[in-house]
Residue, then its C-alpha position, 0 to 999 in steps of 0.5 A: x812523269x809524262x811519257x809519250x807512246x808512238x805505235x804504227x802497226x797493229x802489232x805495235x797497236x796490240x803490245x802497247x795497249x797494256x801499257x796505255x791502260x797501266x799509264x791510265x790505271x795509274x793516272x800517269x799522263x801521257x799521250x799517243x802519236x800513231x805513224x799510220x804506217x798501216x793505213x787502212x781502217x782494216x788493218x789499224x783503227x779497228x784495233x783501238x776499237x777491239x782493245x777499247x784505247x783512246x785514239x791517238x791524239x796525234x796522227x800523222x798519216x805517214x802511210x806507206x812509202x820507201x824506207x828512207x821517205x816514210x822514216x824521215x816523213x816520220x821524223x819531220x812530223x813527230x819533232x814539233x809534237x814532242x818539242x810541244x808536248x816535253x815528255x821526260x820519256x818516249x816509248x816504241x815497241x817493236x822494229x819498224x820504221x816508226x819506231x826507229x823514227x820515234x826513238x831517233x825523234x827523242x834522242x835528239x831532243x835529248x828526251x829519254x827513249x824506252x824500248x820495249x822488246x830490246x835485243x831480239x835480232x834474227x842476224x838477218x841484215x836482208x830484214x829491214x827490221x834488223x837495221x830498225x832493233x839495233x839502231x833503236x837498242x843503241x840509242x835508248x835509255x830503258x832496253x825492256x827485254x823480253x827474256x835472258x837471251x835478249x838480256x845477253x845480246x844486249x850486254x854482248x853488244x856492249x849496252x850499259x847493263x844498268x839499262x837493260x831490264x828483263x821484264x817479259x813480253x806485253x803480248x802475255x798481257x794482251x792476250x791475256x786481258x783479252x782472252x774472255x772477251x775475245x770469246x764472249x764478243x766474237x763470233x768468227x768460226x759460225x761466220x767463217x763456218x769453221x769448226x775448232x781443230x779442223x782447220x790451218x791458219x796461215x798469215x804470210x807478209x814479209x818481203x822475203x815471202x810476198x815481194x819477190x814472184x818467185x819466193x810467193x810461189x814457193x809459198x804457194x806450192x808450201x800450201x798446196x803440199x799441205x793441201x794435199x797432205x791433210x784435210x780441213x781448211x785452209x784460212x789465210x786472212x791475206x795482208x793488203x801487201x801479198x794481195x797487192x803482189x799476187x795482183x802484181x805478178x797476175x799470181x791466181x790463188x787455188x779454190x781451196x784457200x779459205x781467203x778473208x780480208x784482216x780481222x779485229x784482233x778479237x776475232x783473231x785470237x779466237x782463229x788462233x786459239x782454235x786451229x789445228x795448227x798456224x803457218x806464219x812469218x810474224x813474229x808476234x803470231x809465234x808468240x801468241x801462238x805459243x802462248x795459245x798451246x797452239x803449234x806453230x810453222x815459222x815461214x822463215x828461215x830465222x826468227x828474232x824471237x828463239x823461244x817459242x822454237x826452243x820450248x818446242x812450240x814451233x820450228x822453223x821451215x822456211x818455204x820448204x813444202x817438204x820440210x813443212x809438211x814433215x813438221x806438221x806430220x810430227x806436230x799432229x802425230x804426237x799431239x803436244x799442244x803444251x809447252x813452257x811459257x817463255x814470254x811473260x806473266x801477263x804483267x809486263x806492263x806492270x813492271x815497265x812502268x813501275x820501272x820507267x816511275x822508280x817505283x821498282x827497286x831495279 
């Protein structure tokens, strides 16, 4: 068997990197073809180094565009790679353009597709994401879902049960394979100065949140109501996208926010693993934070990922300051860091290829 891997962002980047080191334990071949959807050093290669992978053996450079233009620039520049190559199957994980590209690339090669992460939907059709997951579910071969909600979603939308396989989420296996190192090798809180459970970590860079002047000011005044409610540091490593926007909108930050450019996944577990509490509208970050014992104030007002709300690892609070600080008070007043965990073993990568090799009997 020979299986091509298409990743873009650092989510996909740091989910997928189990999955790359299982295919090499196991002396499988394969090959790596990054979109570049995220293109700067900061918040992309700097992953492959953290997490010791191969570099891709094909880049594509795409960067970012419209919706339409970046997909199809994708699509044009995958097709002759995966005609060259032949694998018998092509692996994306997540929901972005790349990976709906990727999975539309194969499928129309007649190449199987696996999807990892199958069936998460937040039924918001805002969310381009959602367009990309239910595209992407209906077209592949192998759906790995990461639990019996997923697993139920998908037979609901009438998907083949014989290709839906509920293995967990890589992110446990990411996170932790890389816990020790993350401690031994970064050295982020003395650098940044910070001391453990004395500070909030905030990452904020959807559309919803960033595109749109108004809706960044609601987040915004989110964070000052924290502000004013609790004491610590507020540290925010901002996104190339918000940065951009708030430069847009002339939006200028108050002198209490902690700002730092993207950090190395290393270094980023470790600001996770010891703050006080994380506000975030990523989905992945509300996985690795349940993950941590670390609670967490989803900045959106549905999630795809209803497991780390439904353990109590998590609530939901939109950019409402009231409802935020409400949560937090509750979170820090009762001082529940530990939960149920709700996405995997640690050996989801294990699983998915024993599945996609035949060597499992499901």
């Amino acid at each position: 068997m020979k299986i091509g891997i298409v990743v873009g962002t650092r989510p996909e980047i740091i989910k997928m990197a189990p999955v790359i080191r299982e295919c090499k334990n196991r002396g499988i071949p394969y090959f790596i073809i990054h979109s570049n959807q995220h293109y700067s050093e900061e918040m992309d290669s700097i992953f492959f180094k953290d997490l010791e992978l191969p570099n891709p053996q094909y880049n594509l450079c795409v960067g970012s565009g419209l919706h339409g233009n970046q997909t199809g620039n994708m699509l044009i520049k995958m097709e002759p790679i995966l005609i060259e190559e032949k694998p018998d199957v092509v692996l994306v994980q997540g929901d972005t353009n790349t990976v709906l590209a990727g999975a539309l690339a194969a499928s129309k090669l007649g190449i199987k597709v696996g999807h990892i992460e199958a069936g998460l939907r937040s039924y918001d059709r805002t969310m381009p994401e959602e367009t990309n997951r239910i595209m992407t579910d209906h077209i592949s071969d192998y759906l790995f879902a990461v639990g019996p909600n997923q697993n139920a979603i998908l037979l609901k939308e009438g998907i083949d049960p014989n290709k839906i396989h509920t293995v967990g989420n890589t992110v446990s296996d990411s996170l932790f394979q890389h816990l020790g190192i993350s401690a031994a090798k970064s050295t982020i809180l003395n650098t940044l100065e910070l001391t453990a459970g004395d500070y909030f970590l905030v990452t904020a860079h959807r559309a919803s949140n960033v595109d749109i002047a108004s809706n960044l000011m609601e987040l915004l005044h989110l964070l000052d109501e924290m502000h004013s409610n609790y004491t610590g540091t507020i540290v925010w490593p901002i996104h190339p996208r918000t940065q951009s926007k708030l430069k847009e909108f002339n939006i200028e930050l108050p002198s209490y926010l902690k700002l730092i450019p993207p950090v190395g996944y290393l270094d980023f577990i470790q600001l996770q693993k010891f703050a006080k509490l994380i506000l975030t509208d990523s989905g992945g970050i509300q996985e690795e934070a349940c993950l941590l014992g670390v609670p967490s104030l989803t900045l959106r007002e549905n999630t795809e990922r209803p497991e780390a709300v439904e353990v109590g690892a998590s609530e939901l609070v939109g950019r409402n300051a009231a409802k935020a600080v409400k949560a937090a008070k509750e979170w820090l007043s009762a001082g529940k860091t530990s939960w149920e965990n709700p996405f995997g073993d640690g050996h989801v990568a294990e699983h998915i290829v024993d599945i996609l090799t035949g060597t499992n009997s499901k």
